[in-house]
C-alpha positions as a Markdown table, in Angstrom:
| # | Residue | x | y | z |
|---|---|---|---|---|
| 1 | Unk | -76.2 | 10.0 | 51.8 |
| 2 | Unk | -74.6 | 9.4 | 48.4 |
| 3 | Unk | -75.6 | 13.3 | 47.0 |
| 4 | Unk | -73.6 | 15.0 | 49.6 |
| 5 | Unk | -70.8 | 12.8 | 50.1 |
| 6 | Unk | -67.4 | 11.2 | 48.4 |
| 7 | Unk | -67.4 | 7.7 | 48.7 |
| 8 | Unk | -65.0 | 5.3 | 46.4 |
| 9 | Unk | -66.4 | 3.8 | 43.1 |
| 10 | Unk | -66.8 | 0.3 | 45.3 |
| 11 | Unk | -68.8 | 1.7 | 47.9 |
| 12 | Unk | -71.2 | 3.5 | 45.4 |
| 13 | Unk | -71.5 | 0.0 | 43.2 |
| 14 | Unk | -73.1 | -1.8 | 46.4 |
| 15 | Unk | -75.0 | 0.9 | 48.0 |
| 16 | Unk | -75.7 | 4.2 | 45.1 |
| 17 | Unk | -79.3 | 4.8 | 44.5 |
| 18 | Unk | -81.5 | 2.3 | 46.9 |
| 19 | Unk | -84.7 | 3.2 | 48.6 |
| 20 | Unk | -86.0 | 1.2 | 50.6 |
| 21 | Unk | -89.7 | 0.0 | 51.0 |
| 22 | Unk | -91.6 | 0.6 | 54.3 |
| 23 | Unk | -90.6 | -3.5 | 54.4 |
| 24 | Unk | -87.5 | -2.6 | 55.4 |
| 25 | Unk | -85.7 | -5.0 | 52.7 |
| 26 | Unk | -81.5 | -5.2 | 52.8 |
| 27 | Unk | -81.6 | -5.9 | 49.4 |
| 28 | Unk | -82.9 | -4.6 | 46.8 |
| 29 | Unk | -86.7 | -5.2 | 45.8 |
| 30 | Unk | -87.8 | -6.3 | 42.8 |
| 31 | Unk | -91.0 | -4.5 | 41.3 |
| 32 | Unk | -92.8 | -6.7 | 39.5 |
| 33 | Unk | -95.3 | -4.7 | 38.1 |
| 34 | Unk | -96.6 | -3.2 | 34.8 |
| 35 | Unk | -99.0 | -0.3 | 36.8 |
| 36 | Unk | -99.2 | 1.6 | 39.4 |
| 37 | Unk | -102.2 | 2.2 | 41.6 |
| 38 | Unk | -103.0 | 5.7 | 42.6 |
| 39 | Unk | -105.2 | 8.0 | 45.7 |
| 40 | Unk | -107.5 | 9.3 | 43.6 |
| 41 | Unk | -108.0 | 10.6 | 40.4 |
| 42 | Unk | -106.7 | 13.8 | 40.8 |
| 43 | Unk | -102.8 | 12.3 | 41.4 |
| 44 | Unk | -103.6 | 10.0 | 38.6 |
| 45 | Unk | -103.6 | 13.1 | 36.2 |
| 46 | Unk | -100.8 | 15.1 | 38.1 |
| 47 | Unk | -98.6 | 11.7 | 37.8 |
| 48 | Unk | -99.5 | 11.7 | 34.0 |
| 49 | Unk | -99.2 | 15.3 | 33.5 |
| 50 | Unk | -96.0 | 15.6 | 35.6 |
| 51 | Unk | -96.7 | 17.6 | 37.9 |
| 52 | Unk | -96.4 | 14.8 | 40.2 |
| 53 | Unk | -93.2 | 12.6 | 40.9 |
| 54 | Unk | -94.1 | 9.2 | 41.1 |
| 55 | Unk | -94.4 | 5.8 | 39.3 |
| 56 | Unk | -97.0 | 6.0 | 36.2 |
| 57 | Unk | -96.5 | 2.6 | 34.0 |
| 58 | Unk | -93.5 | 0.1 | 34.1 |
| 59 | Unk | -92.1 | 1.3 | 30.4 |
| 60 | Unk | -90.3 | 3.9 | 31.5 |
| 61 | Unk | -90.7 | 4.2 | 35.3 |
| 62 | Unk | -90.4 | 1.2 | 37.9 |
| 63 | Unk | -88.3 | 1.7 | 41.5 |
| 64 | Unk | -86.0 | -1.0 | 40.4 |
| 65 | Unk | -84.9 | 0.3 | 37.2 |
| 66 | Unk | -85.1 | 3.5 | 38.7 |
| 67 | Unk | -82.1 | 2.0 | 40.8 |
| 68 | Unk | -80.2 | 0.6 | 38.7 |
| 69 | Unk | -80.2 | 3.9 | 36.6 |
| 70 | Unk | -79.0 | 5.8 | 39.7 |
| 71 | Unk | -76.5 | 3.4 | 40.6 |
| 72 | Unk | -74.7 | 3.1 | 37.3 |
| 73 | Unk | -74.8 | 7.3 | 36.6 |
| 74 | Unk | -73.1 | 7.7 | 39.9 |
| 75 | Unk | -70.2 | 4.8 | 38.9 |
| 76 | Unk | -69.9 | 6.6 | 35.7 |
| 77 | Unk | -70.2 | 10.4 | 37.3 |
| 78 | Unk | -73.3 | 11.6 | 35.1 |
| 79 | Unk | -76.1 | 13.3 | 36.7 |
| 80 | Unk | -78.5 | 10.6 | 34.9 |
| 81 | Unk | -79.0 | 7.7 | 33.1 |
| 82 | Unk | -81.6 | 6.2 | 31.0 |
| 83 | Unk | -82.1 | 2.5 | 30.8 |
| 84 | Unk | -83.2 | 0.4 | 27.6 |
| 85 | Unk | -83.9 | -3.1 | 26.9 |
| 86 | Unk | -80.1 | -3.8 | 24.9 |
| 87 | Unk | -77.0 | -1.7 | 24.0 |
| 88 | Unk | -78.1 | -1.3 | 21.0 |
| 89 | Unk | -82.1 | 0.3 | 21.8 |
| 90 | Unk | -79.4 | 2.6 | 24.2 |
| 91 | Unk | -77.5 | 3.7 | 21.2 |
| 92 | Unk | -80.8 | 3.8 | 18.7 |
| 93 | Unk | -83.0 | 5.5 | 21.7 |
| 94 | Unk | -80.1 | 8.5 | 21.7 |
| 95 | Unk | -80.0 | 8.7 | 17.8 |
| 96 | Unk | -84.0 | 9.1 | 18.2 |
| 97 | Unk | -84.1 | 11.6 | 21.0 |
| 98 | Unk | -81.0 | 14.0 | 19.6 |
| 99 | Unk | -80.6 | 13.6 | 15.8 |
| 100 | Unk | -82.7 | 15.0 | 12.9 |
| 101 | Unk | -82.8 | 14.9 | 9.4 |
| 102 | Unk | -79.8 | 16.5 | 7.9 |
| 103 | Unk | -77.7 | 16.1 | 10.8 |
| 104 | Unk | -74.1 | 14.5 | 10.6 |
| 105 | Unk | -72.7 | 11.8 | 12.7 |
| 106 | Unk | -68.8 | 10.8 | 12.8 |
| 107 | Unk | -68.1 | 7.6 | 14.1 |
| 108 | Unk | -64.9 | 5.2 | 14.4 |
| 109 | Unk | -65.0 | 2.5 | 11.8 |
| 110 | Unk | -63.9 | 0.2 | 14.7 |
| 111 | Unk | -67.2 | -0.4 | 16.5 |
| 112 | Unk | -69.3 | -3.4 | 17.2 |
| 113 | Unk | -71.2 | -4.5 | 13.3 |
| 114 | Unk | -74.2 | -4.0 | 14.4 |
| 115 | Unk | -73.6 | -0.3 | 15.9 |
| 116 | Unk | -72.5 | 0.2 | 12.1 |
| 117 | Unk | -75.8 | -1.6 | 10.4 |
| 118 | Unk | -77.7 | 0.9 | 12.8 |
| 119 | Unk | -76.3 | 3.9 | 11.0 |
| 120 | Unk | -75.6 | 3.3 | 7.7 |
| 121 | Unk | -79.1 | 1.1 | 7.2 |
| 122 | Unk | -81.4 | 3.2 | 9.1 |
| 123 | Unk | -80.2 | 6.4 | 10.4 |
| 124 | Unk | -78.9 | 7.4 | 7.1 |
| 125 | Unk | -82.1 | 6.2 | 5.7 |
| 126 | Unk | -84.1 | 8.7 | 7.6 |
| 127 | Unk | -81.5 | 11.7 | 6.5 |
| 128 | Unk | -79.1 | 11.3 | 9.0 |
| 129 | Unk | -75.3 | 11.5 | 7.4 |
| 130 | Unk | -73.0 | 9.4 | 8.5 |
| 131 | Unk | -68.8 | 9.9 | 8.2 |
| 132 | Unk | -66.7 | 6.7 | 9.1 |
| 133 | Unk | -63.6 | 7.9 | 10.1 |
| 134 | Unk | -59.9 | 6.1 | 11.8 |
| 135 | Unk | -60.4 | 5.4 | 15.5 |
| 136 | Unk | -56.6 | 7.2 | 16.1 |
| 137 | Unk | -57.1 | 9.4 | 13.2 |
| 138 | Unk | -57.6 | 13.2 | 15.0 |
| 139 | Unk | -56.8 | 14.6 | 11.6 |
| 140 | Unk | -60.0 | 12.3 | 9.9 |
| 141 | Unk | -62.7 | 13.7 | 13.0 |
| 142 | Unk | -61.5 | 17.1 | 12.3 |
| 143 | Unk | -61.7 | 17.0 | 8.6 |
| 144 | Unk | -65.1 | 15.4 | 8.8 |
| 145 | Unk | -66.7 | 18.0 | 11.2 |
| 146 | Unk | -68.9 | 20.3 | 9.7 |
| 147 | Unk | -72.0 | 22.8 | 11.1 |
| 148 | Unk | -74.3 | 20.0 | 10.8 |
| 149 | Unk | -72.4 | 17.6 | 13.1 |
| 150 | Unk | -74.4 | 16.4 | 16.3 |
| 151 | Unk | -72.4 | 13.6 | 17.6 |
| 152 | Unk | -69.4 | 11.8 | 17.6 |
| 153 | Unk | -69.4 | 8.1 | 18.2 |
| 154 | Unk | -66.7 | 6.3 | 19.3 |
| 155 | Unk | -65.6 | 2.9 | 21.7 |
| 156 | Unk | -62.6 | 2.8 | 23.2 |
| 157 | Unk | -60.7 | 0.5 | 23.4 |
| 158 | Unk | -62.5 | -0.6 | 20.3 |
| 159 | Unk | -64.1 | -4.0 | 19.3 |
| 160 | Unk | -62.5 | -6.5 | 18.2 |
| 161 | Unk | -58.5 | -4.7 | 17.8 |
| 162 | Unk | -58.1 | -2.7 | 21.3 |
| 163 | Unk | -57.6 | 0.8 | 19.6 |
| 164 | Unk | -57.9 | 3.5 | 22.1 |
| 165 | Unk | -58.6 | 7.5 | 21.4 |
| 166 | Unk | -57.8 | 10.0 | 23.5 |
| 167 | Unk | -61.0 | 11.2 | 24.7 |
| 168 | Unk | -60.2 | 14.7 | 26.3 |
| 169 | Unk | -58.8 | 15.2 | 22.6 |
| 170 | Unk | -61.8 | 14.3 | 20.7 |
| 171 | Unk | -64.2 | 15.9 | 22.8 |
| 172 | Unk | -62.8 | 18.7 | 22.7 |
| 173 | Unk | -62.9 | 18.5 | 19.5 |
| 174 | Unk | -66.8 | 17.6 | 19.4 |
| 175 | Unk | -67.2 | 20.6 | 21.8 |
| 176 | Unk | -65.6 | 23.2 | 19.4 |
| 177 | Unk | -68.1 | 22.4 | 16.5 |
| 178 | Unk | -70.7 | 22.3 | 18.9 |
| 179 | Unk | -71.1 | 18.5 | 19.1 |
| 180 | Unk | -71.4 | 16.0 | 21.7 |
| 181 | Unk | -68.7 | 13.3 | 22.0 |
| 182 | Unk | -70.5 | 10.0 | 22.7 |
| 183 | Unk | -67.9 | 6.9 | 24.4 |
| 184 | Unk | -69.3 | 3.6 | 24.3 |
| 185 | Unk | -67.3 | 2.2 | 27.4 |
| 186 | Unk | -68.8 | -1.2 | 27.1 |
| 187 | Unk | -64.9 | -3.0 | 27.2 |
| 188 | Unk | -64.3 | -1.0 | 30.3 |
| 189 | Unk | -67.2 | -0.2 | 32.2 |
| 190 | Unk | -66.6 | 2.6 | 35.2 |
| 191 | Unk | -64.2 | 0.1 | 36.9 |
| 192 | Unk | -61.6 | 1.0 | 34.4 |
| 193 | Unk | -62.3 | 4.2 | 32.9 |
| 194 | Unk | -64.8 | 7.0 | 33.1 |
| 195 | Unk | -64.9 | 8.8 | 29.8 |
| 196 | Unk | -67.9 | 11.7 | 30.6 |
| 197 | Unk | -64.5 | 12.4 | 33.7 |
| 198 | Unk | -62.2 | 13.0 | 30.4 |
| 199 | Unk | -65.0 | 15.6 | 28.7 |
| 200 | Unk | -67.2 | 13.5 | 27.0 |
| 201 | Unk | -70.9 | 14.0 | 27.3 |
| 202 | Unk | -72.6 | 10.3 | 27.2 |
| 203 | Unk | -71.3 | 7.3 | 27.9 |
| 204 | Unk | -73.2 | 3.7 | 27.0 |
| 205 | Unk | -73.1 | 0.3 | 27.6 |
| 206 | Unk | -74.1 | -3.0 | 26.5 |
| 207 | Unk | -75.1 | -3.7 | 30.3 |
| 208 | Unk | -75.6 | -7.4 | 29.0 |
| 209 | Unk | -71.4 | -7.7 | 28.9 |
| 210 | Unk | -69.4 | -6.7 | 32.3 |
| 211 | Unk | -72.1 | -4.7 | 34.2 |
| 212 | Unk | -74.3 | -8.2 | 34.4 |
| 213 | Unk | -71.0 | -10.0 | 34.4 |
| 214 | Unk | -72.3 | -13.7 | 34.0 |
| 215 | Unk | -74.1 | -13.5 | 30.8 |
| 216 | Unk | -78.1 | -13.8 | 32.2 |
| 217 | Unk | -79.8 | -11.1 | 31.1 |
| 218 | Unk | -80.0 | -8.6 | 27.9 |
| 219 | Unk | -79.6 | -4.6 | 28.9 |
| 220 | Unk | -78.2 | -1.1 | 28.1 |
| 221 | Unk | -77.8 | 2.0 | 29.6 |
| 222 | Unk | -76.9 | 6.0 | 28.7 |
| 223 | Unk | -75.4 | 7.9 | 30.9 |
| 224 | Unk | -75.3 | 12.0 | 30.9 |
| 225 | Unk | -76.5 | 15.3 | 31.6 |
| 226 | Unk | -80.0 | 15.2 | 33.2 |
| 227 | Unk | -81.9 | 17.6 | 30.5 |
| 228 | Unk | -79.8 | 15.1 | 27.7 |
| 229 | Unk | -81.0 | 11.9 | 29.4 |
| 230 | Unk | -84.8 | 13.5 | 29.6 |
| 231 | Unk | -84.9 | 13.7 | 25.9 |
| 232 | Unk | -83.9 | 9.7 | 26.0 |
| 233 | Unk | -86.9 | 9.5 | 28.6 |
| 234 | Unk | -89.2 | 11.0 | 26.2 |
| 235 | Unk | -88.8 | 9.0 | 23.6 |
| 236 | Unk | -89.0 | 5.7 | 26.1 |
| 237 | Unk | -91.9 | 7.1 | 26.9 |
| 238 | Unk | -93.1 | 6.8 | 23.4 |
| 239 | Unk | -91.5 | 4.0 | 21.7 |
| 240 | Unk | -91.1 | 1.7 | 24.5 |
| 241 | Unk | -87.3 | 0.1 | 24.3 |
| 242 | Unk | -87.4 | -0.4 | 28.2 |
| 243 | Unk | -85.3 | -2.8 | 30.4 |
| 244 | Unk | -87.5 | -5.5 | 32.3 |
| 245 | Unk | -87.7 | -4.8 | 36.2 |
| 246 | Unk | -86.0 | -8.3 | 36.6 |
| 247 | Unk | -83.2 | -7.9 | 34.0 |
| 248 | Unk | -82.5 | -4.8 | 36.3 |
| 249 | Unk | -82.4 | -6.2 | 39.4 |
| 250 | Unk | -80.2 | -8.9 | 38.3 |
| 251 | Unk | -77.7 | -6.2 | 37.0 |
| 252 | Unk | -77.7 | -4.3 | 40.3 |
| 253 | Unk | -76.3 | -7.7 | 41.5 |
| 254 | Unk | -73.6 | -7.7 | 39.0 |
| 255 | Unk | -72.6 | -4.3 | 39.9 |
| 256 | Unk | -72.0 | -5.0 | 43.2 |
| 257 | Unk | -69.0 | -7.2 | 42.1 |
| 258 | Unk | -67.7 | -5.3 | 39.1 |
| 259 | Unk | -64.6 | -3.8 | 40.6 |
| 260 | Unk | -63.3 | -7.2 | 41.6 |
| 261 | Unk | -64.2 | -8.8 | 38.2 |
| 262 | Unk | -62.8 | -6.1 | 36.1 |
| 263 | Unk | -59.3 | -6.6 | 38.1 |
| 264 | Unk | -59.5 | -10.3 | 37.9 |
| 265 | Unk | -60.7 | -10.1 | 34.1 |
| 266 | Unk | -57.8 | -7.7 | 33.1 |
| 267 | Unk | -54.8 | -9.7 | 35.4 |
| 268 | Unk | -55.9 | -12.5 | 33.4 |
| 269 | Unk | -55.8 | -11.2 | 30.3 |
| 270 | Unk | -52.6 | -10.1 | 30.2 |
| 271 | Unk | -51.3 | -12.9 | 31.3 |
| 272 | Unk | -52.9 | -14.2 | 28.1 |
| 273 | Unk | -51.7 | -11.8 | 26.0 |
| 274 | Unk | -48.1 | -12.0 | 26.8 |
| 275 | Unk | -48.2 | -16.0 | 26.7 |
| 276 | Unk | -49.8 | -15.9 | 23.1 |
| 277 | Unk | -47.2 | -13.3 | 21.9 |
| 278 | Unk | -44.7 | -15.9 | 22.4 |
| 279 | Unk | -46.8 | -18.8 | 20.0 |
| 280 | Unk | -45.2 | -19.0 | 17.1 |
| 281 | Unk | -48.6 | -20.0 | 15.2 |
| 282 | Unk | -49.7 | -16.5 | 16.4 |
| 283 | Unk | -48.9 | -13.7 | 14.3 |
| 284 | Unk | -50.0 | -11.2 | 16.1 |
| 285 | Unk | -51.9 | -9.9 | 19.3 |
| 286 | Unk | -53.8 | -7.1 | 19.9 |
| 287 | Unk | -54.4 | -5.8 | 23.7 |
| 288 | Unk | -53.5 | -2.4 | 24.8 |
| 289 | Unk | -51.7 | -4.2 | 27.9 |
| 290 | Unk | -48.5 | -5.2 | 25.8 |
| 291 | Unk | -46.6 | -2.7 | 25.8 |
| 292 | Unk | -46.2 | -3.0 | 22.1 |
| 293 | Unk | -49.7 | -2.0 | 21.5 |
| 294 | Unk | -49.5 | 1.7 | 20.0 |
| 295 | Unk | -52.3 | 2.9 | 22.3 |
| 296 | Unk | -50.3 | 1.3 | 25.7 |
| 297 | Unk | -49.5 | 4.6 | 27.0 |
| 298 | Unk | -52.4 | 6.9 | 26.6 |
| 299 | Unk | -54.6 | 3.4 | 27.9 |
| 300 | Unk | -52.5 | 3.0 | 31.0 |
| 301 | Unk | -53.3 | 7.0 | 31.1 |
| 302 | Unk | -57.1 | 6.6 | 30.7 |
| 303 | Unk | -57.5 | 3.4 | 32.3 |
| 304 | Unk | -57.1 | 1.5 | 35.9 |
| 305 | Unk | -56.7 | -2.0 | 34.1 |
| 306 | Unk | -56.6 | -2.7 | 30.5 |
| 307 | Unk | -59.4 | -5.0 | 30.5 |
| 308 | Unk | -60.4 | -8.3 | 29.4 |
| 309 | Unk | -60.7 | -8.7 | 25.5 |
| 310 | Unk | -57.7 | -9.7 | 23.2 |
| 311 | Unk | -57.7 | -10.2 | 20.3 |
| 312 | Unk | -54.9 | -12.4 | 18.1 |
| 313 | Unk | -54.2 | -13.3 | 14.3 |
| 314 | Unk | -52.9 | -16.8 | 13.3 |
| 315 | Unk | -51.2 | -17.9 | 10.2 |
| 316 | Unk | -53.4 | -18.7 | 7.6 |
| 317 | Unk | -57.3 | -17.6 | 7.2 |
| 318 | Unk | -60.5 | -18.2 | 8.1 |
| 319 | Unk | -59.8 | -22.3 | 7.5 |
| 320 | Unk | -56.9 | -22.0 | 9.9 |
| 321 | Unk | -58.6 | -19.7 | 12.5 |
| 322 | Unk | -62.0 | -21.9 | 12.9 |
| 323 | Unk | -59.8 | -24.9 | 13.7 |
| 324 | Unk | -58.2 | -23.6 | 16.5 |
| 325 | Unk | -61.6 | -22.1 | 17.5 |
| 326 | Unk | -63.0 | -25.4 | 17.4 |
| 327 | Unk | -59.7 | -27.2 | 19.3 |
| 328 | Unk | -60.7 | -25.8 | 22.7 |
| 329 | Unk | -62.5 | -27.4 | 24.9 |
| 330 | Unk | -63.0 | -24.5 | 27.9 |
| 331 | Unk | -63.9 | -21.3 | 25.7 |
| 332 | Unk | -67.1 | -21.2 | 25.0 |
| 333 | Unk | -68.0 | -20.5 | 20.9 |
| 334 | Unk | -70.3 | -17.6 | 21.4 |
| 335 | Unk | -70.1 | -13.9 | 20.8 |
| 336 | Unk | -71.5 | -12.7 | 24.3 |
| 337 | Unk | -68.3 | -11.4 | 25.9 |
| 338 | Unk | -67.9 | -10.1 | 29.9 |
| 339 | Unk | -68.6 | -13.6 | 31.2 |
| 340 | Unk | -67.6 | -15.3 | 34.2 |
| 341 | Unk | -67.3 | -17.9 | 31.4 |
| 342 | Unk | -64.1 | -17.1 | 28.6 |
| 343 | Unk | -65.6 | -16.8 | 25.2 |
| 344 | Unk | -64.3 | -17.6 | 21.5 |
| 345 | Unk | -65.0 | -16.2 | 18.4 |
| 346 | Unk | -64.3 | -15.3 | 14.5 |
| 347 | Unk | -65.2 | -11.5 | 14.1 |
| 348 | Unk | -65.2 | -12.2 | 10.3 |
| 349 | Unk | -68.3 | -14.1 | 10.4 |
| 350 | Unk | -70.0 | -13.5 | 13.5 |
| 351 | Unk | -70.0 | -10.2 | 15.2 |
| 352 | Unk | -68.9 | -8.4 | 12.1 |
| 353 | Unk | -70.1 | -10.5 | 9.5 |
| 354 | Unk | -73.1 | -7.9 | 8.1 |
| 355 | Unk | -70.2 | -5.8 | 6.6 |
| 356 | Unk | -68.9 | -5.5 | 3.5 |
| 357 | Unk | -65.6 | -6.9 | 2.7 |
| 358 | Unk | -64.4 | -3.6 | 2.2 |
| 359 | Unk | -65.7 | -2.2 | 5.2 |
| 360 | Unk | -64.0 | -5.2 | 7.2 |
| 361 | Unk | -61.1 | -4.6 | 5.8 |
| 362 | Unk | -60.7 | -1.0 | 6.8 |
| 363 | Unk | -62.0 | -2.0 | 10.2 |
| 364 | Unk | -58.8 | -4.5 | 10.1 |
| 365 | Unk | -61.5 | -7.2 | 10.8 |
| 366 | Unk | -59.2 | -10.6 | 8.8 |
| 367 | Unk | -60.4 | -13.6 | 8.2 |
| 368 | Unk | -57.4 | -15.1 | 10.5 |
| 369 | Unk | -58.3 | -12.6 | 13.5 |
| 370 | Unk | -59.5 | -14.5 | 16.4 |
| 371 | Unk | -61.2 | -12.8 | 19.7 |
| 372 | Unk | -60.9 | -14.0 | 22.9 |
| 373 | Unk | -63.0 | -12.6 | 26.1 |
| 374 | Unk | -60.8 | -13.5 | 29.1 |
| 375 | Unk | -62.9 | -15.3 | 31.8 |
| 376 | Unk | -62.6 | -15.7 | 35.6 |
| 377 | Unk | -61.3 | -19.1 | 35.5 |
| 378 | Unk | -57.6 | -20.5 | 36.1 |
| 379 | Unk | -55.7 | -18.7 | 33.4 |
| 380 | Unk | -52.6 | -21.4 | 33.0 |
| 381 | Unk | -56.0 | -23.3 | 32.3 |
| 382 | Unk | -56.8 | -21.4 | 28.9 |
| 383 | Unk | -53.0 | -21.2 | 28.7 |
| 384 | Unk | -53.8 | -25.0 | 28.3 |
| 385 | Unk | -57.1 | -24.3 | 26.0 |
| 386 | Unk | -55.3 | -22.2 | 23.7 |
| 387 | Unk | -52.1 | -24.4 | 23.3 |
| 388 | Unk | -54.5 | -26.9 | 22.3 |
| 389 | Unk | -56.3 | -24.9 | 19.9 |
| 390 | Unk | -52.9 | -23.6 | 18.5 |
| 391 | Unk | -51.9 | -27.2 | 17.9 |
| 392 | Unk | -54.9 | -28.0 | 15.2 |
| 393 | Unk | -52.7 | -26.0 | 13.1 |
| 394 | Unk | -49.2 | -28.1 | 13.0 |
């Protein structure tokens, strides 16, 4: 039904990649199950050996996950996807499966801490180089690329300041050094933007953010070219960074809903953003729906929405920006974001905290830099929220 057909990114989200059991169940089933039993011997091997399709053992094949793999690969347009038990084992299992000693990474300076702790504290401890290069900087990827480069990393928009690349330009610049351009599209999800569309070759996701979309369960996902994603299966296979059956089930549910939530989330959010650009305790906003964000236009060319993160400097520092953190009464203080729920938080000393101060200040990370995930309640309430937090600093 879904091979052979063109159906609309909504349709695929609530129907892509279910097989139903001879129980005849509407929705999906939940395996619940660490093994499989088999006819005989004989299959037992061919499943092991595989020469047989089939289920062998729940760490890296179970009908549910299976699903959810399907569904979000056709969302995204790859041919596969591989799922792992966080974003981060999706980001670690593809370092693992494509990257060997003396290789070369590039990647933005403006990704998520821990995506920079992963290379720079074990990748480049097992030989693995690793250039940290401007987000917007075409000039920096080019002059970093060398024969030894394997993958350019990148989000976009990027975590916590809303830069955006231009992903047809950098993957084709990955493609001419014989590279592979790798778009973490966590902010966006397939709702907004489909990178692998724009040339690059795998797209992954925190599915614990908007893909779940009510902050219950931990999950991430790679999405790519089948004989790419087969390496990732290899070394799941091995090493064991799986998703649970249940934590997949519940984001199959989440899909289901994520065109709607992405629309509310990013309506929202600019509503936000323009009502905080006119607070004279703010200093500044970042969110690439303001038309004063330098990457408005090529966002409003890669996107459908601009999304739901913001983030916004006040005056003063850290002292000033925990106060109005700790004014409001509906954002929630955590650094989970893509929440039914809004969420607060200081980058500085939470979800960029590991880095050096030299490294946060190249990633513009301040200590006055607040970031805001926009929720699906009332937004003249966290108008309200905000206002109040702004207000602990007169």
């Amino acid at each position: 039904m879904f091979e052979d057909d063109d159906y609309s990114l909504e349709t695929l989200a609530v129907r892509a990649g279910q097989v139903r059991s001879p129980e005849g169940e509407h929705s999906e089933a939940l395996f619940l199950t660490s093994s499989y039993v088999f006819p005989s011997a004989a299959e037992a091997a061919a499943r092991f050996s595989g020469e047989s399709p089939g289920n062998v053992y729940s760490r890296y094949t179970n009908p549910t996950v299976r699903n959810f793999e399907e569904r979000i690969a056709a969302l995204e347009g790859g041919e596969a996807a591989v799922a792992t038990s966080s974003g981060m084992a999706a980001i670690l299992s593809l370092c693992m499966a494509l990257l060997k000693s003396g290789d070369k990474v590039i990647c933005s300076r403006s990704v998520f801490g821990t995506t920079t702790a992963l290379f720079t504290r074990y990748m480049e401890k097992f030989g693995v180089r690793v250039a940290f290069v401007d987000l917007t900087d075409v000039q920096a990827w080019q002059e970093a690329l060398d024969g030894d480069t394997r993958l350019l990393f990148m989000e976009t928009p990027s975590n916590p300041l809303c830069e955006v690349a231009d992903i047809r330009q950098l993957a084709d610049l990955a493609h001419s050094a014989g590279a592979q351009l790798v778009v973490d599209n966590c902010f966006c999800t397939p709702a907004l933007q489909r990178p692998l569309e724009l040339g690059a070759d795998i797209v992954v996701h925190s599915a614990t953010k908007y893909l779940d979309g009510q902050g219950r369960c931990v999950g991430g996902v790679a999405v790519g070219r089948r004989e790419v994603m087969d390496e990732l299966v290899v070394f799941l296979r091995t090493a064991g960074p799986s998703m649970s059956p249940f934590n997949a089930w519940v984001f199959l549910k989440g899909l289901e809903t994520l065109s709607l939530r992405m629309q509310a989330h990013s309506n929202s959010a600019l509503a936000l953003a323009w009502w905080l650009n006119e607070q004279e305790a703010v200093e500044k906003v970042n969110y690439t729906g303001l038309p004063s964000h330098p990457g408005h236009i090529l966002a409003a060319s890669q996107q459908k929405f601009f999304g739901g993160v913001l983030s916004f400097r006040v005056r003063g520092g850290r002292e000033e920006a925990w106060k109005v953190i700790d004014a409001c009464r509906i954002f929630s203080v955590t650094a989970n974001l893509g929440d039914a729920k809004s969420t607060i938080v200081h980058p500085a000393t939470t979800t960029h905290g590991r880095l050096s101060e030299e490294d946060k200040a190249r990633a513009g990370i301040t200590e006055n830099l607040i970031r805001v995930s926009v929720g699906l309640e009332n937004v003249e309430d966290l108008q309200r929220d905000l206002a109040r937090g702004l207000a602990a600093l007169d």
